[in-house]
N, C-alpha and C positions, 0 to 999 in steps of 0.2 A: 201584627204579622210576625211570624216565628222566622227567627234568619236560620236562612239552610246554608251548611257547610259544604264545599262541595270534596269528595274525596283527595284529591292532590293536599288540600289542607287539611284532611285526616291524616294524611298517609303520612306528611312531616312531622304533625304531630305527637303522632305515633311511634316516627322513629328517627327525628332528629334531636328529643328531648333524653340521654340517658336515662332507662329507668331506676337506675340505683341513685342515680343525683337527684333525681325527683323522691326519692323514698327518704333517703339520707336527710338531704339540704333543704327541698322545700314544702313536703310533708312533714317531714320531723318522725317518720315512723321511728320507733328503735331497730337498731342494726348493729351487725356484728359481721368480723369474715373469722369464719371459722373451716379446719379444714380446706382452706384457701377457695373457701366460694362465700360472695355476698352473702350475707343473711338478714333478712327482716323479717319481726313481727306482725304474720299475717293479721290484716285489720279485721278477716271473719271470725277466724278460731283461734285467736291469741296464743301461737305456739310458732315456736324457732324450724321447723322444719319446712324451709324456704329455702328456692335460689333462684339466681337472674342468669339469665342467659344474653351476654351482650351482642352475641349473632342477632338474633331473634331480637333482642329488647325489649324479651316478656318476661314477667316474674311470674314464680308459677309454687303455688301451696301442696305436698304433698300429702298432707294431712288431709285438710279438705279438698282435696284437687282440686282447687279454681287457678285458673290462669289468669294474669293480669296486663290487661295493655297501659300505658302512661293514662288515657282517658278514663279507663276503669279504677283505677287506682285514686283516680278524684274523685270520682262521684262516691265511693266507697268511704274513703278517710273525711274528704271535708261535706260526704251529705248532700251535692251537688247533683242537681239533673244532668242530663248531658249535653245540654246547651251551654251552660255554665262552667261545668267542667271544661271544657272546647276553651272558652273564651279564657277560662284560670291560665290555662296553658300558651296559651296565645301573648300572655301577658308575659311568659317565663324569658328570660335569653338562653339562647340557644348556647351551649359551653364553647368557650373561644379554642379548646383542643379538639373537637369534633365539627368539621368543616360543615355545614348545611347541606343533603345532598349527599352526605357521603355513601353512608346506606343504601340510599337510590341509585346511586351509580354500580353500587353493586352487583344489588339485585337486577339492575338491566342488565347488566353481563354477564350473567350466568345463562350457559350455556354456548356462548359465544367461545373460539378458541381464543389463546394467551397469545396474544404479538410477542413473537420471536417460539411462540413453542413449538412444537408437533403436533 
């Protein structure tokens, strides 16, 4: 029987893993900061015309316009389905300067006013 993920563990995994730390450190993609933006060697069309958006924590190919989530980005470089992908990830630690959650807390708050604003 195929184990279902259910989205709250997509959703971390999607955006408590940096994706440039995943590209950098545990993919090993080549990278560069050029122009003061991340750059990786997109894994479709082998060409530098890349960047990450750490809002978002998607990498995105302007060349080939494919976007990349942390889970995309496995099944792509190491050939992985997406069950396995899931599970690579699962395996990762999470970076000891990006609190678990932080993202999420975010994003619940938008749209909410600022304590103490207007």
């Amino acid at each position: 029987m195929t184990k279902r993920f259910s989205s709250r563990e997509l959703f971390k995994l999607r955006n408590n893993i940096p994706v440039d730390i995943l590209i950098r450190d545990h993919l090993q993609i080549p990278s560069k900061i050029r122009d003061g933006f991340f750059r990786f060697l997109c894994p479709l069309c082998n060409e530098f015309q890349t960047a990450v958006n750490p809002a978002t924590n998607l990498a995105r190919c302007f060349r080939c316009e494919k976007n990349f989530n942390t889970i995309d980005l496995v099944m792509v470089v190491r050939k992985y389905g997406f069950r396995d992908s899931v599970l690579y990830l699962q395996e990762l630690p999470v970076p000891p300067h990006i609190p678990a959650g932080a993202l999420a807390g975010i994003v619940a708050g938008i749209g909410r006013p600022i304590p103490g604003g207007r």
